[in-house]
N, C-alpha and C positions, 0 to 999 in steps of 0.2 A: 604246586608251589604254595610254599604258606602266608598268609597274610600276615603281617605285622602289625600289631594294634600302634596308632598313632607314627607309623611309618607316611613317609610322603605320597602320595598317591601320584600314578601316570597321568599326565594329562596329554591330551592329543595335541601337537603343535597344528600350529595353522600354515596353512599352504598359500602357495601363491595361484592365484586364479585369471581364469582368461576371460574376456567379457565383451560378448559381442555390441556393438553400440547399433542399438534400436528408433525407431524415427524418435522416441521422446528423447533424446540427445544427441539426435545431428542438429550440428550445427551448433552448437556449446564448446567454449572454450575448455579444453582438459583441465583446469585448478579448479574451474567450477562443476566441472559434471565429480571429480573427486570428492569435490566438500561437499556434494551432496548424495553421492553414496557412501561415502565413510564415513557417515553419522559416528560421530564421538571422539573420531582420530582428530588431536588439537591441530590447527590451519597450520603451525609455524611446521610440525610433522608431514604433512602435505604436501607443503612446495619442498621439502627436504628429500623425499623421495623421487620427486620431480626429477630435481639437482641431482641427486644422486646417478639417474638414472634407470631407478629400480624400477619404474613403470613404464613399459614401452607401450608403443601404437604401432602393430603390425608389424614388431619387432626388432625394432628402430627407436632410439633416445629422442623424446619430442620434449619441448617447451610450453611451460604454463599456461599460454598463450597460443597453444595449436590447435584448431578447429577441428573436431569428430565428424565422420564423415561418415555414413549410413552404410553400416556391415564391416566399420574399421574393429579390430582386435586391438582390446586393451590388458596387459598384464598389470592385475594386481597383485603389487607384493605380499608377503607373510606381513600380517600386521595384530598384534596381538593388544587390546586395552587393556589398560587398567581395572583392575576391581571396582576401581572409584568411578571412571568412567562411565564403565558398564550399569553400575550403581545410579550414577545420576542424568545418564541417559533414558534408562525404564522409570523411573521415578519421573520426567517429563513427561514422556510416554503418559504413564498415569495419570498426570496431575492438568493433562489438556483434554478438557470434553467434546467427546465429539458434538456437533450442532451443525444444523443445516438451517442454510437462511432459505429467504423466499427466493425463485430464481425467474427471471424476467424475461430468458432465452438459454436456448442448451442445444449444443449439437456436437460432431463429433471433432470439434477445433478449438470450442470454447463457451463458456457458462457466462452466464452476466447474472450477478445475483444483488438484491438488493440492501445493503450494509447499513445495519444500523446505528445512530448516534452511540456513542459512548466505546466501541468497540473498537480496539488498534486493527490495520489490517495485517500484520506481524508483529511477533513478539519482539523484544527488544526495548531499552531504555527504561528499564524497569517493571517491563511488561513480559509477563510471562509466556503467553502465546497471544494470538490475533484468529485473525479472520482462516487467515491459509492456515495454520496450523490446526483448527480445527475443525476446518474442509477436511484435510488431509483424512484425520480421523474417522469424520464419519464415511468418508467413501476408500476403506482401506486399500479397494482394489484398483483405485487407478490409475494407470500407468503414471500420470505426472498430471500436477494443479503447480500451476504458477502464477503468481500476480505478475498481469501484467502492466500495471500503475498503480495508485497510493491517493487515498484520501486522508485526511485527517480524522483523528480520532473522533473528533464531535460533529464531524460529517457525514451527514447520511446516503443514501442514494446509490446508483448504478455503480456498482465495481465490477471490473472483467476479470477472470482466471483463463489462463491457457490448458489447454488440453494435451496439444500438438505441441512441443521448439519449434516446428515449422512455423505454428502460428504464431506463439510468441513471440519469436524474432519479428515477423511480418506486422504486427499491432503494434507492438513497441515502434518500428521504424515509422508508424504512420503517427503515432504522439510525437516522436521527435523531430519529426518533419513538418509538423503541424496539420493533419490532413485529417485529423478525426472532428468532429463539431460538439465543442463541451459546456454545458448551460445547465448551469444552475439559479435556485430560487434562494433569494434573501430577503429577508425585513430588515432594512437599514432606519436607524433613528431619526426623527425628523422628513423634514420633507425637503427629495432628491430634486434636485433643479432637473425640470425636461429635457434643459438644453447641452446640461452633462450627461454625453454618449459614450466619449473614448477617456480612457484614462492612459496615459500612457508615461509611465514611471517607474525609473528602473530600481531595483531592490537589492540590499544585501544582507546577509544572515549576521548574526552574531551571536555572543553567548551570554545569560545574566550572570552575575557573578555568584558560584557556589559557594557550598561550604568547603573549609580547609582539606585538600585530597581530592573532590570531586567536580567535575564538569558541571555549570552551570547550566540551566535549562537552555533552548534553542530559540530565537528570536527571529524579526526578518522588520526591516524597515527602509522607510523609501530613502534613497542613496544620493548623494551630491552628485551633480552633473558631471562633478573631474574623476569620482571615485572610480580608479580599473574594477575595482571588485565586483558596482554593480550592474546587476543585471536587467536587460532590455523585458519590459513585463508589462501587455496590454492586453485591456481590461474594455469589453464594450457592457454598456448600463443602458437597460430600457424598462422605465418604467408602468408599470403592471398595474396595480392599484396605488392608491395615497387613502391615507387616515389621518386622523386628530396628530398623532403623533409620530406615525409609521412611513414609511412607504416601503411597497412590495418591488423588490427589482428581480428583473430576469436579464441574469448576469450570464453573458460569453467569454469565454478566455481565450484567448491566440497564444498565450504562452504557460506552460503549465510550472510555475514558481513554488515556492513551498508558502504556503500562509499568502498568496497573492491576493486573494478577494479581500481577506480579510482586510490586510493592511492599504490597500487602495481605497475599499470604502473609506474605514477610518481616517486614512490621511485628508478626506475630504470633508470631512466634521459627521461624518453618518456614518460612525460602526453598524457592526452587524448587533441586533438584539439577544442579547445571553452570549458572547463571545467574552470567554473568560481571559483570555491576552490581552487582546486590543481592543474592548470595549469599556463601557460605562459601569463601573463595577458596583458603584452604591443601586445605581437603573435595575443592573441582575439580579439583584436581592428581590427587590420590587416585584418584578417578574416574575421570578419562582411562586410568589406568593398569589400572582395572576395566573398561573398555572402553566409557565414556560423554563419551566428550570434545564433548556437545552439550548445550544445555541441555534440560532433558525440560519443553517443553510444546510442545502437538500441539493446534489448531484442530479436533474432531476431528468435531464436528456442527454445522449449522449448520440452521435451518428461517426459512423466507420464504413468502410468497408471492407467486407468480408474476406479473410485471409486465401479462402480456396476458390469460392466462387466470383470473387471480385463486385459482385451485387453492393450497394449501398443497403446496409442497417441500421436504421433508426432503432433507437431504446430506449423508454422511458420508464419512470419509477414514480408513481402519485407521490403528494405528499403525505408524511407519516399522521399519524391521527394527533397526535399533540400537537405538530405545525398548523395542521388542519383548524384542529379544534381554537389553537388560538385566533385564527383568521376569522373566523365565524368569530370570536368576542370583541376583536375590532372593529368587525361589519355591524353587530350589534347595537356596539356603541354609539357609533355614530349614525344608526337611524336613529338610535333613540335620542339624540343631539338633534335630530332633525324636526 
């Protein structure tokens, strides 16, 4: 048969495939365990297939919302990307480096590794990748990394990834049940009253106002006692050391809010030091120049217990050498005030 210069070439259609569900997605809702093997298929195509029907589980029409169940058959349909897709799928690919942080515990349920300031722990909101994106990378071979909670960008300290869904479901329910013990170190401004322990003030998010077309940045602030919105957020404070102008707190949380420490110290005239939200913003400058251009709160223990063995885990992550290093120039200080 002869070829045809600039004739259309064959291309192999794509088939529909069958896919055994392994322990890294029992127990995942079907729209989720999709969007996360059909890297590049847009979400709105996802649940469409769903709807449609074309994806069975064990050969039966299921719902977006059906729990995987270990050794269930899933058909995926023929699903062909786009050029563009494809395109700017591998081009992510590319564009996230693999990196491995420090890791603080590992076994075969889950890692806890130690995250440092400045680094999202997922990509999104204008953030290209994070923490899990490139874990993923550098350990291409393993079954499944999933955060199992979220710190803030400019917070450092103990983050968990799941190894196992078994695990993950099991650690997630114990953050949302309240049954993990989470303490963190802050330098709040001024000096904390002793006999302020509980903060207990409930919070609501909102948004600052963007530019024309765009969602304004994400906020959170302490809520009127009538507002339905806000949310029940308590904060226990023990303080640690005091300085000329510091004090050192070792802060517990019972409820895991978003921006919660921050906005509870503040609200109490003692932000956190270098907290570029809701701190002292002319102070931060100051600061950077004293050699603290981060903000000081550090994730710094962390207690669970263990998904499989049911044991209690303690975890803890020092403080990082800049934290460090500035503690020692307030200790300084104030011998040499002495």
């Amino acid at each position: 048969m002869k070829n045809i210069i600039g004739a259309a070439q064959e291309v192999s259609a794509p088939v529909a495939k069958l896919v055994e569900i392994g322990p890294d997605a029992e127990g995942q809702r079907l729209d989720n365990y999709l969007l996360r093997v059909l890297k590049g298929v847009p979400k709105t195509h996802v649940y469409r297939i769903i709807r449609s029907g074309e994806v069975r589980v064990n050969k039966g029409r299921a719902d977006a919302a059906t729990r995987l169940a270990l050794g269930d058959s899933v058909r995926l349909p023929p699903l062909r990307l786009s050029e563009r897709a494809e395109e700017k799928a591998e081009a992510m690919a590319r564009s996230t480096p693999a990196r491995s942080f420090p890791v603080l515990y590992e076994d075969e349920a889950f890692l806890a590794i130690d995250k440092p300031a400045g680094v999202a722990v997922h990509g999104g909101s204008g953030v290209d990748f994070g923490v899990i994106e490139q874990l993923r990378m550098a350990r291409p071979g393993a079954p499944m990394l999933e955060l199992v909670h979220r710190l803030d960008r400019e917070t450092s300290g103990v983050l968990l990834v799941a190894k196992k869904r078994s695990a993950l479901k099991h650690l997630q329910d114990q953050f949302r049940e309240r049954e993990t013990g989470k303490t963190y170190l802050a330098l709040a401004l001024g000096q904390w009253p002793a006999k302020r322990k509980v903060l207990d003030k409930p919070l609501v998010r909102y948004l600052l106002p963007g530019r024309p077309g765009t969602e304004g940045e994400r906020r959170v602030r302490i809520a009127a006692a009538d507002d339905p919105q806000g949310m029940r957020s308590i904060t226990l404070v023990r303080v640690v050391e005091t300085f000329a102008d510091y004090s050192l707190l070792e802060v517990t949380i019972k409820t895991g809010r978003t921006h919660q420490i921050r906005v509870h110290l503040a609200s109490e005239g003692h932000a956190i030091a270098g907290d570029d939200k809701y701190g002292d913003f002319a102070l931060n400058k100051v600061l950077v120049r004293q050699g603290l251009s981060r903000m000081f709160l550090h994730a710094w223990r962390l207690r669970l217990t263990h998904p499989a063995s049911g044991e209690t885990v303690q975890l803890e992550a020092a403080l990082p050498a800049e934290l460090a290093g500035f503690l020692s120039a307030c200790r300084a200080a104030v011998t040499g005030q002495g």
